[in-house]
C-alpha positions as a Markdown table, in Angstrom:
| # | Residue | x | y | z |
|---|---|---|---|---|
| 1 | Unk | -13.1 | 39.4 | -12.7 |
| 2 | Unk | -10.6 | 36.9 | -12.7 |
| 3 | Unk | -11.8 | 33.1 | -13.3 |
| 4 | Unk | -10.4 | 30.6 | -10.8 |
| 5 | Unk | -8.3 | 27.8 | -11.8 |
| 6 | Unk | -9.9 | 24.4 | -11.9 |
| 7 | Unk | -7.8 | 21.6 | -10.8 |
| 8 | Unk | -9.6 | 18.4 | -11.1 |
| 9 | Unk | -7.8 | 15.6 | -8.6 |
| 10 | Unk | -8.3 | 11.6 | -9.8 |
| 11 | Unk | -7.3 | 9.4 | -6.6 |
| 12 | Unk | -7.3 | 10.3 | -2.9 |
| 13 | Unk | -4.6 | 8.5 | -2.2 |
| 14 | Unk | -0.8 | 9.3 | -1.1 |
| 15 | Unk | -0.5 | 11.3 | -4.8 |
| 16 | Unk | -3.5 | 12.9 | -4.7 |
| 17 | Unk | -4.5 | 14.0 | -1.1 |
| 18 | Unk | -0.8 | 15.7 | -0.6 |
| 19 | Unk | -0.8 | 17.4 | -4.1 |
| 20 | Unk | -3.9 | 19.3 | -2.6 |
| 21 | Unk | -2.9 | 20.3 | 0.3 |
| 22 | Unk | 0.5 | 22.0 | -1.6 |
| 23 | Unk | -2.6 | 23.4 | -4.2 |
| 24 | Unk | -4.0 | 25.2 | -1.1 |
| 25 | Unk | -1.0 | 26.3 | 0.4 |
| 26 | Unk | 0.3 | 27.8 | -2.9 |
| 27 | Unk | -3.2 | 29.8 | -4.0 |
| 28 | Unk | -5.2 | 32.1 | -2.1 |
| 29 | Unk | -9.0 | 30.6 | -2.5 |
| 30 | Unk | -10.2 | 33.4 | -5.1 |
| 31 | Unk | -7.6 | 32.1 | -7.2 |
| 32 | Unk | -8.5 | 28.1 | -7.2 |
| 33 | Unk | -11.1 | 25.4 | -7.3 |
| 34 | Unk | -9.9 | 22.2 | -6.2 |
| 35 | Unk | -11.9 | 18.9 | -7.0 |
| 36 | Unk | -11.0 | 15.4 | -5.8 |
| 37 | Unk | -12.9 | 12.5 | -7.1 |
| 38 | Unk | -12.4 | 8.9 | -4.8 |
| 39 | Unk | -14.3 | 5.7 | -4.9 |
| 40 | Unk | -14.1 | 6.0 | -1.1 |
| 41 | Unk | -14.4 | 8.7 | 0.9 |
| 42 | Unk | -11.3 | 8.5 | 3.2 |
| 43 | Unk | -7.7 | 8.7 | 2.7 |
| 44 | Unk | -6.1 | 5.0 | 3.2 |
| 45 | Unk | -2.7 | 4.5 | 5.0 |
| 46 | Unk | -1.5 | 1.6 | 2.9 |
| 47 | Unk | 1.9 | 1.0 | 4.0 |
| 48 | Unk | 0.3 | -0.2 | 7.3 |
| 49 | Unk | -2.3 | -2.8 | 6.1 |
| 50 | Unk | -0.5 | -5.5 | 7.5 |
| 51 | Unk | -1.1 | -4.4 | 10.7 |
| 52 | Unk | -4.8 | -4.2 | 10.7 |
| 53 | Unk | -4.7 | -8.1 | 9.1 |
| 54 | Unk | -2.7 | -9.5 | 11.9 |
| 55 | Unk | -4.2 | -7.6 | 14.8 |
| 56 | Unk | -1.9 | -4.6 | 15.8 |
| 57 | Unk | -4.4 | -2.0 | 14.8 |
| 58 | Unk | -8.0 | -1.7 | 14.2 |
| 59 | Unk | -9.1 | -0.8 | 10.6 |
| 60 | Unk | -10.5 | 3.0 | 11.3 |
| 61 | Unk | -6.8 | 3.5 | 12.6 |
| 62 | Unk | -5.1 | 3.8 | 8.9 |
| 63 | Unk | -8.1 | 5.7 | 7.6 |
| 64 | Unk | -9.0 | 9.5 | 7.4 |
| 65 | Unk | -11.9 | 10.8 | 6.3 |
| 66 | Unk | -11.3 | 13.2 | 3.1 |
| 67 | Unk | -13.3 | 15.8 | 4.1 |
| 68 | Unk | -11.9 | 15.6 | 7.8 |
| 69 | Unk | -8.8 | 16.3 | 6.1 |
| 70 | Unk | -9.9 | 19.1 | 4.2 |
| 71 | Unk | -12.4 | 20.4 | 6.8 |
| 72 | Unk | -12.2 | 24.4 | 7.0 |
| 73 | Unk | -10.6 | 24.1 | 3.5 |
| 74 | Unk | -12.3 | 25.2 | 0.1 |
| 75 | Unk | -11.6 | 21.6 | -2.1 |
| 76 | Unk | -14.6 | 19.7 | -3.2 |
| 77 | Unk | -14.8 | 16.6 | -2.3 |
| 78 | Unk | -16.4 | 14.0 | -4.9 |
| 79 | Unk | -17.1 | 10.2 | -3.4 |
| 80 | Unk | -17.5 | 8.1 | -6.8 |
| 81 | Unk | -15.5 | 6.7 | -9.7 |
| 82 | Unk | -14.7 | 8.0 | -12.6 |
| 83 | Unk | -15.4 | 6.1 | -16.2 |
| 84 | Unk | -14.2 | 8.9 | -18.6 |
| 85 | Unk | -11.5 | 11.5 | -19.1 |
| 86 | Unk | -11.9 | 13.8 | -22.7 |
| 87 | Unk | -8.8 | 15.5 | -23.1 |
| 88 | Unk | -10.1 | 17.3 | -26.2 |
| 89 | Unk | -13.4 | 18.9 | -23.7 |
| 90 | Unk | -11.2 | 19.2 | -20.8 |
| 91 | Unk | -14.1 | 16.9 | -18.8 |
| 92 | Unk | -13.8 | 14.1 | -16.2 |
| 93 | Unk | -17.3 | 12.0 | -16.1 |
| 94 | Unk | -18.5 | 9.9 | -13.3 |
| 95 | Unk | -21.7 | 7.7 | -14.0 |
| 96 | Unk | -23.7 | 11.1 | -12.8 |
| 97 | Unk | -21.6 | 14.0 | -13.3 |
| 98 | Unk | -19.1 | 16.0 | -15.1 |
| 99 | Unk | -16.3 | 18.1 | -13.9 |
| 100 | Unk | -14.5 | 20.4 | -16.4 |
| 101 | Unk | -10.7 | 21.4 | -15.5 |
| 102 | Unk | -8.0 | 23.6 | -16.7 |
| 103 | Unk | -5.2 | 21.3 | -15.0 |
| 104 | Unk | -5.5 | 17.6 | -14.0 |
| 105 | Unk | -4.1 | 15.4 | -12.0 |
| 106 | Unk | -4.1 | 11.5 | -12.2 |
| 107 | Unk | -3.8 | 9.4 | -9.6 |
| 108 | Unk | -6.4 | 6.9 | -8.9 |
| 109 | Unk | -3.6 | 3.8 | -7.2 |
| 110 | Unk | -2.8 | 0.5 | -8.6 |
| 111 | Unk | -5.0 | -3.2 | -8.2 |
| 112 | Unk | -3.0 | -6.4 | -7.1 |
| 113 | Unk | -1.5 | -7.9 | -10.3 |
| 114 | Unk | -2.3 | -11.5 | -10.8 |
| 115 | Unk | 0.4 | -11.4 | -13.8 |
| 116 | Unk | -2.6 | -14.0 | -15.4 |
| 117 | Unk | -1.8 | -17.1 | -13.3 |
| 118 | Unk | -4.7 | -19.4 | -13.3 |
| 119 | Unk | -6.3 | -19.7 | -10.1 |
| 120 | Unk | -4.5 | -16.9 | -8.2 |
| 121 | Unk | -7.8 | -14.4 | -7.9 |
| 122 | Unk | -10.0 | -17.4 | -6.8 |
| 123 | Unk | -8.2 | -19.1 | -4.5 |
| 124 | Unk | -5.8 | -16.3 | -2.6 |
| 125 | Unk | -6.2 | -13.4 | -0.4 |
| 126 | Unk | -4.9 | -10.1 | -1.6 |
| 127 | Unk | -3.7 | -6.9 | 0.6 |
| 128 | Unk | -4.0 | -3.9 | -1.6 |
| 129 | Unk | -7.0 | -2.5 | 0.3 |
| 130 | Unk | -9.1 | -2.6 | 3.8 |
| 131 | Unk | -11.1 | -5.4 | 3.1 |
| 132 | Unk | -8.7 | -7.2 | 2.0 |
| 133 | Unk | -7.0 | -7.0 | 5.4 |
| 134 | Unk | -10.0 | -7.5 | 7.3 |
| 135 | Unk | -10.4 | -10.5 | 5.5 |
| 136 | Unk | -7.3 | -11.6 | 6.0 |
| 137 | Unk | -7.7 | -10.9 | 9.5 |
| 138 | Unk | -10.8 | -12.6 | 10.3 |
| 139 | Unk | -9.1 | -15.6 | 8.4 |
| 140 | Unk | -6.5 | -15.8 | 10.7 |
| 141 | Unk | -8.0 | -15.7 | 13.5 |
| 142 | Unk | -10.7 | -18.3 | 12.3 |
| 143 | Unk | -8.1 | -20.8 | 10.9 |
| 144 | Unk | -6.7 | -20.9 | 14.3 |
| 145 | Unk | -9.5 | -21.9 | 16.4 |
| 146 | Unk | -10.5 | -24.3 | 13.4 |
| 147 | Unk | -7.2 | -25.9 | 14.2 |
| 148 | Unk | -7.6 | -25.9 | 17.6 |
| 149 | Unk | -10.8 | -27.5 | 17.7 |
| 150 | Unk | -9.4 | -29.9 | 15.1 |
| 151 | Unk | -5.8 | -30.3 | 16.5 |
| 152 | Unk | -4.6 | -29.7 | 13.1 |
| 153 | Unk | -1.3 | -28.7 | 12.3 |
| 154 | Unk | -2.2 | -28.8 | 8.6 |
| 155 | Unk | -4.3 | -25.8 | 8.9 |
| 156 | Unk | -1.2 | -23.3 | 10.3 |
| 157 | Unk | 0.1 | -23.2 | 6.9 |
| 158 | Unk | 0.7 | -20.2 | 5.3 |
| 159 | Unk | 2.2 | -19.2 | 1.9 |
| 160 | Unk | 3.3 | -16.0 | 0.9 |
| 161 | Unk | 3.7 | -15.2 | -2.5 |
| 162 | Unk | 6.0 | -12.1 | -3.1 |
| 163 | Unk | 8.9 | -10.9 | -1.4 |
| 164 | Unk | 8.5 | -7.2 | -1.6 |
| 165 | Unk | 8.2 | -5.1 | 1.7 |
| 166 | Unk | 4.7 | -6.2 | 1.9 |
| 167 | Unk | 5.4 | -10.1 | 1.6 |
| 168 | Unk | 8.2 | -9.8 | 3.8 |
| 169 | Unk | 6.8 | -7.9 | 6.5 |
| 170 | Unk | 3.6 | -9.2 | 6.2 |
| 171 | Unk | 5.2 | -13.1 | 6.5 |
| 172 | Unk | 7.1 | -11.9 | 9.7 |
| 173 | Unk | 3.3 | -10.1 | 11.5 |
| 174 | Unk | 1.4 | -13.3 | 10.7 |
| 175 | Unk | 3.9 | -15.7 | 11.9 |
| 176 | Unk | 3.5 | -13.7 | 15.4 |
| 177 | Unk | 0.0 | -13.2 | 15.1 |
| 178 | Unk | -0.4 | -17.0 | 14.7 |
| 179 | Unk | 2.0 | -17.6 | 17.7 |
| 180 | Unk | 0.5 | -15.1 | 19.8 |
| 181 | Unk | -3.1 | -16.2 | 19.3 |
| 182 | Unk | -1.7 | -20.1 | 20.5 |
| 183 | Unk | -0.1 | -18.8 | 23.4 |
| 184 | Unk | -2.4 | -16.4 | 24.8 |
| 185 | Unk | -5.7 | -18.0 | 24.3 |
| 186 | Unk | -5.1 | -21.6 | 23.8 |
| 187 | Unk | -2.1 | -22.7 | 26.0 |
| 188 | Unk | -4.0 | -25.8 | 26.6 |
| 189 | Unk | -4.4 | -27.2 | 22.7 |
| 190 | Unk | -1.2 | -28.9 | 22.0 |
| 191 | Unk | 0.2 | -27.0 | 19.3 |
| 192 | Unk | 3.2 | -24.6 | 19.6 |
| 193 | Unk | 5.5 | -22.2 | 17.3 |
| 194 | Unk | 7.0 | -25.1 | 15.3 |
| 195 | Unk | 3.5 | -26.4 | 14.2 |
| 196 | Unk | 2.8 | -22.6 | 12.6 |
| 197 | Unk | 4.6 | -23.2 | 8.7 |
| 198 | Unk | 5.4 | -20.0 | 7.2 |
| 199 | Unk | 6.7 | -20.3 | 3.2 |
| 200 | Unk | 7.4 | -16.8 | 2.0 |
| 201 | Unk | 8.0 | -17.3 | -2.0 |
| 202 | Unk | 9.5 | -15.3 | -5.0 |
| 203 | Unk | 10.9 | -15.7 | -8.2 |
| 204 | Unk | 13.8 | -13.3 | -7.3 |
| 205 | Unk | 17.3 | -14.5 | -6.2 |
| 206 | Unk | 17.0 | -12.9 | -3.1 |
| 207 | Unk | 13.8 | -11.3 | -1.1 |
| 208 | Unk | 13.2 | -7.0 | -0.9 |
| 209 | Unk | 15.4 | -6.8 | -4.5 |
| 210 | Unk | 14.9 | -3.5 | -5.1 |
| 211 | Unk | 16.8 | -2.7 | -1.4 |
| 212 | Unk | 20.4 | -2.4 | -1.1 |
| 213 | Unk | 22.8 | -5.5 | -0.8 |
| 214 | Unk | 23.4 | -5.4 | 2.4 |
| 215 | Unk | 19.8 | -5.3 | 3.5 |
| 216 | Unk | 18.8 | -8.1 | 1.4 |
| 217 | Unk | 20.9 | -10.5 | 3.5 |
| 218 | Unk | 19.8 | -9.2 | 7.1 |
| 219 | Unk | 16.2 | -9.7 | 6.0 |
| 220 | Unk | 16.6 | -13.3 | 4.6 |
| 221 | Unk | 19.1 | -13.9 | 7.8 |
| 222 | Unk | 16.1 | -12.6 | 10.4 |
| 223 | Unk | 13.4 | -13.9 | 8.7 |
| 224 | Unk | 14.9 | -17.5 | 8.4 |
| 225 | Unk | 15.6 | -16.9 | 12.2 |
| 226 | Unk | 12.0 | -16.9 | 12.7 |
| 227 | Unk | 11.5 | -20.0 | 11.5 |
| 228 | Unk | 10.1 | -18.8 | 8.1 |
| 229 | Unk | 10.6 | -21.1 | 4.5 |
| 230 | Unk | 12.1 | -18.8 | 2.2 |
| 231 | Unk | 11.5 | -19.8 | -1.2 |
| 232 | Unk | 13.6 | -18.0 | -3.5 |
| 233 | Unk | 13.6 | -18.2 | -7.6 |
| 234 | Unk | 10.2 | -20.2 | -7.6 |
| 235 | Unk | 7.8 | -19.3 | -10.0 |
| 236 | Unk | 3.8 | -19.9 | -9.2 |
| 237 | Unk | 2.1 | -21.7 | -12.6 |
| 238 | Unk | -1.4 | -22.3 | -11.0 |
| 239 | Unk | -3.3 | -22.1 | -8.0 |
| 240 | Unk | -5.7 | -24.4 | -6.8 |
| 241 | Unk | -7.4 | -24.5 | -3.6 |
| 242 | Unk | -5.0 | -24.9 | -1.0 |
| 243 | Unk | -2.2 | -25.4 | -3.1 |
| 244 | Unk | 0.5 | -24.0 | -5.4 |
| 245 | Unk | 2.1 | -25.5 | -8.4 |
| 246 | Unk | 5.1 | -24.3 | -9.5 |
| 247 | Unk | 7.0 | -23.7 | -12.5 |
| 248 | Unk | 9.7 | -27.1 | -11.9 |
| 249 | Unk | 6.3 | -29.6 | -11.8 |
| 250 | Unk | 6.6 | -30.0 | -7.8 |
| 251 | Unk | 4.1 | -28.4 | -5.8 |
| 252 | Unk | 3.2 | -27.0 | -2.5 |
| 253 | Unk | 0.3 | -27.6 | -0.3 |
| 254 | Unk | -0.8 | -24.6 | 2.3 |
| 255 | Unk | -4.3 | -24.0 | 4.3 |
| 256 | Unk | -3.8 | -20.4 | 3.5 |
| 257 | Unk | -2.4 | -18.7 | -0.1 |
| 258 | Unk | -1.5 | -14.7 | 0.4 |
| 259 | Unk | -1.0 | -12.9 | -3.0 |
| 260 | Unk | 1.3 | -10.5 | -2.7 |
| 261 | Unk | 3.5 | -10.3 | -5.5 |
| 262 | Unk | 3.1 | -7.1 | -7.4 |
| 263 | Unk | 0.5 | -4.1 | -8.5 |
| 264 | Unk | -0.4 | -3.2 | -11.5 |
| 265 | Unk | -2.4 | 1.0 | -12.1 |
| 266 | Unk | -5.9 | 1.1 | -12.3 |
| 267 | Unk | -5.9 | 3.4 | -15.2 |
| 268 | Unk | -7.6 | 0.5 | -17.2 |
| 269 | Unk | -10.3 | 0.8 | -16.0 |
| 270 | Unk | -10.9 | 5.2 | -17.6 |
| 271 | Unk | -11.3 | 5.6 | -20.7 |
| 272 | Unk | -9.5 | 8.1 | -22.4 |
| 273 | Unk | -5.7 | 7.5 | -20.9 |
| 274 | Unk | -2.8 | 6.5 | -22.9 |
| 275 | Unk | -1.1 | 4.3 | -21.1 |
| 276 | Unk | 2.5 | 2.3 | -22.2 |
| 277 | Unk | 3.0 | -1.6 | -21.7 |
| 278 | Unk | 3.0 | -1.5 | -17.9 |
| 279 | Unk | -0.1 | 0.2 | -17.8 |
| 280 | Unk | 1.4 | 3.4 | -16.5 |
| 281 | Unk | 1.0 | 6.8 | -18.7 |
| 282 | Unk | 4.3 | 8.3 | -20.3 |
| 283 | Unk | 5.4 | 11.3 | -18.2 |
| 284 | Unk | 7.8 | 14.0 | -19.0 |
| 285 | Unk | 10.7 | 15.4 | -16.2 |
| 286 | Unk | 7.7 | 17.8 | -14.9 |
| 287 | Unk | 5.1 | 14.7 | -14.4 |
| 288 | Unk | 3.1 | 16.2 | -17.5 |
| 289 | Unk | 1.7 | 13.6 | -20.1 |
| 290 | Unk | 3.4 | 13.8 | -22.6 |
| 291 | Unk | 0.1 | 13.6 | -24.9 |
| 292 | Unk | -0.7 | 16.6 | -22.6 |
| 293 | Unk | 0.4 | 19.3 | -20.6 |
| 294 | Unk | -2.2 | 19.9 | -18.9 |
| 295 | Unk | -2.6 | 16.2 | -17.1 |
| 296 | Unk | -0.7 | 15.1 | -14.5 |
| 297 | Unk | -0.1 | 11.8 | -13.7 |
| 298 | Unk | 2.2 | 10.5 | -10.5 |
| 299 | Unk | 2.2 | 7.7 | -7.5 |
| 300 | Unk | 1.4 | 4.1 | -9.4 |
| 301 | Unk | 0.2 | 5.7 | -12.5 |
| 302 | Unk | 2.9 | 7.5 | -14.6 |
| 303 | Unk | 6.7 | 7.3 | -15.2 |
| 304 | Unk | 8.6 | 4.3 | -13.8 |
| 305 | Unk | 9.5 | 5.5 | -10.3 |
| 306 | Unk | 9.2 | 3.2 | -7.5 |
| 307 | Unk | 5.9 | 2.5 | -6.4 |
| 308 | Unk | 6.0 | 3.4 | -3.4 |
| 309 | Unk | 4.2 | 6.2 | -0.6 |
| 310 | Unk | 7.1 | 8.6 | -0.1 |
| 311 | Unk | 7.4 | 8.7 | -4.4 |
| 312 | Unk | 3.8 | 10.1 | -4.7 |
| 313 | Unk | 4.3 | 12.6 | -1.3 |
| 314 | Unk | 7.4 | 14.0 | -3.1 |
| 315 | Unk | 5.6 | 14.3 | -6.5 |
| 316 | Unk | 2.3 | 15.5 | -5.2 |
| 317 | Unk | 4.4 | 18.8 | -3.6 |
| 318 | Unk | 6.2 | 19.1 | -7.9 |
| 319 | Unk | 3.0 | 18.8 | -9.4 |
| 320 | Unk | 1.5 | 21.6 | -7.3 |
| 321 | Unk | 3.9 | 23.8 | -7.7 |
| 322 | Unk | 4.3 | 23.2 | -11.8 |
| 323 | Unk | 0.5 | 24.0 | -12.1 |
| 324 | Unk | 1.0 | 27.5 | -9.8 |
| 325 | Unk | 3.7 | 28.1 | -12.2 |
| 326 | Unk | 2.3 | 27.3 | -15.4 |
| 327 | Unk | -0.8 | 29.6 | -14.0 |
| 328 | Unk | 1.6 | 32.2 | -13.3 |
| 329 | Unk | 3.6 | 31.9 | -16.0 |
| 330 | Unk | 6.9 | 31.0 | -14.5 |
| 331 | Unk | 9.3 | 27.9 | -15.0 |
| 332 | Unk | 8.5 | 24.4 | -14.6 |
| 333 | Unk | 10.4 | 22.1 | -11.6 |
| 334 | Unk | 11.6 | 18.7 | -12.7 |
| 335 | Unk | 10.9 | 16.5 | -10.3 |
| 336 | Unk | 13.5 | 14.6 | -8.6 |
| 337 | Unk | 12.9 | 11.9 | -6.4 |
| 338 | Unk | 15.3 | 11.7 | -3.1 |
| 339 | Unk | 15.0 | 8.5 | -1.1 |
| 340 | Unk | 15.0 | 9.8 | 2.6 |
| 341 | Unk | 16.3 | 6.1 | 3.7 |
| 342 | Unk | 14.7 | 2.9 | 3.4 |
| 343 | Unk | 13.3 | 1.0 | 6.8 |
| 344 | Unk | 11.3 | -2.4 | 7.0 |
| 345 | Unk | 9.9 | -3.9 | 10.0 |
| 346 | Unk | 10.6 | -7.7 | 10.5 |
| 347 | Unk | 8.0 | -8.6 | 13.5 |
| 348 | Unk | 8.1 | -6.7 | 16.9 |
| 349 | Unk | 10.9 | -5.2 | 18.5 |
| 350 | Unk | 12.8 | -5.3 | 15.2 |
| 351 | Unk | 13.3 | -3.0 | 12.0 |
| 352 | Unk | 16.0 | -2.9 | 9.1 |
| 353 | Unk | 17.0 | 0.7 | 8.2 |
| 354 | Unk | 19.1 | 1.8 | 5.5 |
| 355 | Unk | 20.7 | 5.7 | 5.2 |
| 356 | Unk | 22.9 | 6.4 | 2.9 |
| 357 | Unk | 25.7 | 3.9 | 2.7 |
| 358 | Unk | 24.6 | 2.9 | 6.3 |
| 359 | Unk | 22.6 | -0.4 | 7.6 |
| 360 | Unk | 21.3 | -0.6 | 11.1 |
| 361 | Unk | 19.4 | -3.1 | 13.0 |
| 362 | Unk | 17.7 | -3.8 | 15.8 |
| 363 | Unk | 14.8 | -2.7 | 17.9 |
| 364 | Unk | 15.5 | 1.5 | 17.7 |
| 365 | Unk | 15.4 | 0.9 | 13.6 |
| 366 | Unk | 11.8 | -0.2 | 14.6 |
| 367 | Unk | 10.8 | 2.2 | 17.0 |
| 368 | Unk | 12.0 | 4.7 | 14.1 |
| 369 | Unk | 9.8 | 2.8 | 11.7 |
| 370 | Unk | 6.8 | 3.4 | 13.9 |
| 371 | Unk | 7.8 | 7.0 | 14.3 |
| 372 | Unk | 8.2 | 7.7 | 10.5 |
| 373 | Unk | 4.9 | 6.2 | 9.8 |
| 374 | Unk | 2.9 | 8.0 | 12.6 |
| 375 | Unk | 4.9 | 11.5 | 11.2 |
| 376 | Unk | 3.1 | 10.8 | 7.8 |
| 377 | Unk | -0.5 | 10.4 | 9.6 |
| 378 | Unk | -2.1 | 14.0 | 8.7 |
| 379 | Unk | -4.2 | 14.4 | 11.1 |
| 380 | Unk | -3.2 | 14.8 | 14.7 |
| 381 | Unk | -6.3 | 12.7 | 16.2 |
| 382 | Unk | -5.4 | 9.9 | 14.0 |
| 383 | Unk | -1.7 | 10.1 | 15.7 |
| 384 | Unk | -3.2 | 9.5 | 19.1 |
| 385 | Unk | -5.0 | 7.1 | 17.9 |
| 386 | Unk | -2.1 | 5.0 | 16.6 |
| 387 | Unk | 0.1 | 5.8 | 19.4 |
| 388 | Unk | -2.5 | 4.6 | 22.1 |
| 389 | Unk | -3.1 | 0.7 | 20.1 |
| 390 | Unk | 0.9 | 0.5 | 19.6 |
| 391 | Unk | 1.3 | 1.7 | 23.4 |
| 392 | Unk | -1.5 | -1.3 | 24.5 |
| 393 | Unk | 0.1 | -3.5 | 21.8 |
| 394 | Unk | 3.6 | -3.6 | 23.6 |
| 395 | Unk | 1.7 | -5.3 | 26.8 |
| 396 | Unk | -1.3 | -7.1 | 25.9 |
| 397 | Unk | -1.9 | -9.5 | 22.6 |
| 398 | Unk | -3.1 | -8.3 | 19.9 |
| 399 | Unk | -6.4 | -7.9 | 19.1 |
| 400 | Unk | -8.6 | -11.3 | 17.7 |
| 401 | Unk | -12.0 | -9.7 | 17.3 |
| 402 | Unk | -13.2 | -10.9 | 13.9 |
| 403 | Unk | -14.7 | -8.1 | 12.0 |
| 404 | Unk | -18.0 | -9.1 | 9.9 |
């Protein structure tokens, strides 16, 4: 009798949820035993946290249940963390368990890097998770009745550190959110738009520098159009609360401090990984370790791709299919990543998109936004879901319920 292959899955995120549903698809269940191993027990929809911290969605909308995913489907399901891989035993321990494997695959996400800047964990919020938006959220929505009650413009302030897609998209939602929150429920207080100060800062020349050219300069147009402070080639030297210092010796002061200016892999944080200066693992053309061909790692937490969702989707479909072949004996596929376009939303009603050499604008890049992102929902459920808030959203404000 044959023994089935054990494929032991670190991460339930982008990476590892869609590398087991290609595992499934590829072997019949006699043939496989598929573990995953999550500190949470749903699947999170990262590229839309902004969302749920300025009110568009509710926080159940961007999350799926692992089992749900994998309900009807024979892959174990493991909530806890894991503190150990032996390479040598071919184990992965949690604080309670082991799980041997034959094949495994890493990919357990990435933290928010704090790049070691004194003051930046203490005194900022973060987005790299749900409670961080939730947080963020219920600030929000507090800061602006405090301001109300107060008639403080001081307290509208916000600073946005990082200019990646989050920063950028992020800055643009809150700057509405704020608005929106003035107009709808306090017409009566005194303070408009112009009160709300929005400083979006980066040490880059130019904000989204990893887009193309020609994107970079309709962001920083639109998002200056809105009213917001772009700060570029500024470097943060310390936070403090409610305030940034910055690398010239001026310094900024701002109610609110938003941390958005990087990630850095949790891989840390498990012993037993090999990991290079950026904290990533060394990876081959087939996403093996190079220490081992019988780990995987992809997403955040090997090679130097891009970190970003539709990198781990693509890679999670070439790591499948390498371990089918290596079980079957059959060639290995290097994986080759092939950016399907780029698009970045920059408030309501408007979306940068990028296809090939092409740039486009306007409010049908955005409605294409929303329809890329709902495509990449798994479950249908969960696209109703998002479709229904998005559908209210476009005729009522957004929500303000603060979530404790």
């Amino acid at each position: 009798m044959n023994t089935k292959t054990k494929v032991v899955i670190v991460g339930g995120g982008f990476g590892g949820v869609y590398t087991a549903r290609h595992l499934d698809r590829l072997f019949r269940d006699d043939e496989i035993e598929i573990t995953i191993i999550n500190k949470n027990n749903y699947f999170l929809f990262t590229p839309l946290l902004h969302e749920v911290a300025t009110g568009g969605l509710t926080p159940d909308s961007i999350i799926e249940p692992i089992r749900e995913i994998f309900r009807g489907e024979h892959i174990n399901f493991v909530e806890d963390s894991v503190i150990e891989i032996d390479q040598n035993l071919k184990i992965v321990k949690t604080a309670p368990a082991v799980f041997p494997y034959d094949y495994l695959v890493i990919s357990p996400g990435a933290d928010t890097n704090y790049m070691g800047i004194s003051g930046v964990q203490e005194y900022s919020f973060t987005l790299k998770n749900l409670p961080d938006a939730i947080a963020l959220r219920n600030h929000i929505i507090k800061t602006c009745e405090t301001a109300v009650e107060k008639h403080s413009q001081q307290l509208l302030t916000v600073a946005v550190v990082g200019a990646g897609p989050t920063g950028v998209e992020l800055a643009a939602e809150i700057k509405e959110y704020m608005h929106q929150i003035l107009l709808s429920y306090y017409k009566d207080s005194g303070l408009t738009e112009d009160d709300i100060k929005i400083h979006l800062i980066t040490t880059t020349p130019d904000i989204i520098s990893m887009f193309p050219e020609r994107m970079r300069s309709l962001a920083l147009h639109e998002v200056r159009k809105k009213g917001i402070n772009v700060m570029l080639n500024t470097i943060v030297t310390k936070v403090e609360p409610h305030l940034l210092r910055f690398s010239d010796n001026t310094d900024l002061k701002t109610h609110t401090i938003i941390w958005v200016a990087g990630v850095i892999p949790t891989l840390k944080d498990i012993k037993g990984i090999a990991t290079n200066l950026k904290g990533r693992m060394d990876i081959n053309e087939y996403l093996q370790s190079v220490n081992d061909t019988s780990v995987f790692a992809l997403g955040d937490a090997g090679g130097s791709h891009p970190m970003l969702a539709q990198v781990a989707v693509q890679q999670g479909k070439t790591v499948a299919g390498n371990i089918y072949a290596l079980t079957n004996k059959k060639d290995l596929s290097k994986f080759k990543f092939l950016r399907k376009g780029l698009l970045i939303s920059l408030g309501q009603w408007y979306a940068l998109g990028h296809f090939g050499n092409i740039t486009l604008r306007g409010p049908l890049m955005w409605i294409l936004w929303r329809g890329v992102y709902l495509f990449n929902f798994i479950s249908f459920r969960k696209k109703l879901e998002i479709t229904a808030e998005w559908f209210i959203n476009a005729f009522y404000p957004r929500d303000i319920s603060q979530i404790k």
